[in-house]
N, C-alpha and C positions, 0 to 999 in steps of 0.2 A: 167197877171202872178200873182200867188199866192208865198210868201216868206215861207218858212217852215225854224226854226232855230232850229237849236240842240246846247247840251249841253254835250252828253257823244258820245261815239263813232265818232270820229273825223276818225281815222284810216279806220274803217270799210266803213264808208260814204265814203272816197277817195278809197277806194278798191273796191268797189261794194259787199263786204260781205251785206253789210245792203242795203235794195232797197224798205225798207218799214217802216211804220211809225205805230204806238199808237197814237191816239188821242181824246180831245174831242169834241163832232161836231162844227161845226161852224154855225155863221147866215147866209153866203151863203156858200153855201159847195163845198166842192172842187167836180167835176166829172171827168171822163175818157176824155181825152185826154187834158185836162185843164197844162196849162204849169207851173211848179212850179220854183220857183229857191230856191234853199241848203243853209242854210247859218249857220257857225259856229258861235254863240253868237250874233247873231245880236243885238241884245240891250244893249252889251259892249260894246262902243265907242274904247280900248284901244288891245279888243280882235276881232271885229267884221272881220268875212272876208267870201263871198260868193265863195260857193266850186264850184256848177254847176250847170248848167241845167239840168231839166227835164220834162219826161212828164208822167202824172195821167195815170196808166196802167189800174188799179181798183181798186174799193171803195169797204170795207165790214163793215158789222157792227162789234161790238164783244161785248160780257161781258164778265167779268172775276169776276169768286167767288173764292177771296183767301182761304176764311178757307177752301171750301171742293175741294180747288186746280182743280178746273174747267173751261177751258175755250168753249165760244159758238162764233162761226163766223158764219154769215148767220145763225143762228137758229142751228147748227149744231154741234154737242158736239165734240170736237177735244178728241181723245185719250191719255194716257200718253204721246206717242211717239211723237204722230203728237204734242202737247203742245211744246216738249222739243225741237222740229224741228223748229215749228214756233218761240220760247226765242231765239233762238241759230239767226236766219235770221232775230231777232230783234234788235241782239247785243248783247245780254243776255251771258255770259256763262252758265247756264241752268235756267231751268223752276222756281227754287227755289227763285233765284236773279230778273226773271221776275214777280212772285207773290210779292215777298217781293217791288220791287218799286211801281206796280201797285194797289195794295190792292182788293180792291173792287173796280170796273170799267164800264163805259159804254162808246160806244164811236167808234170810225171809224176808220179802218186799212186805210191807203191810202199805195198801191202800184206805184212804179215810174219804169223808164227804162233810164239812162241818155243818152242827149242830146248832139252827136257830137257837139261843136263848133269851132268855130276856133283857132289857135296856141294861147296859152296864151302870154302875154307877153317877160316871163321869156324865151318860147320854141322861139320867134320869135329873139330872142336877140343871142340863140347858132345857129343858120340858117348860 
């Protein structure tokens, strides 16, 4: 299992708004069907809490040219729309707030699909 930790979108991650990640590669890389697990702040001891499983739907590449507000996935130029599509299913409220964190980029979309498990604690306690 691969750890994947976030720092913003807390909400969207428990909602399934967000099912995809920005990143930059790694020395083994994550692929399709590789199982990740979620985790809010994982390297704050006093915040640290893991949200859930999942599992590697798909890998893209991406760059992102902030100054001339461009993004490429796969080699393939995303549109305004398709941009402000993809910020938005990043967590982003639009393209603007996704260029402005991103800047200049290169690096791997990893898509996920969560992982039924079983009753969490808290659900096995209201039973």
């Amino acid at each position: 299992m691969v750890a994947l930790s976030f720092s913003l979108f807390k909400n969207k991650l428990l909602s399934a708004e967000k099912t995809q990640t920005v990143r930059t590669p790694r020395k083994s890389p994550i692929k399709v069907g590789c199982k990740l697990q979620i985790y809010w702040k994982q390297r704050s001891p006093k915040e640290s809490e893991k949200l859930f499983d999942a599992e590697c739907t798909k890998v893209q590449s991406i760059s992102i040219n902030h100054l001339r507000k461009e993004v490429y996935l796969d080699n393939t130029t995303l549109s305004a729309t398709e941009i402000e599509h993809f910020a938005q299913l990043d967590g982003f409220e639009n393209s603007e707030d996704f260029f402005d964190y991103f800047g200049e980029f290169k690096g791997v979309v990893i898509h996920w699909k969560r992982l039924v498990t079983e009753l969490t604690e808290e659900n096995n306690e209201q039973t």
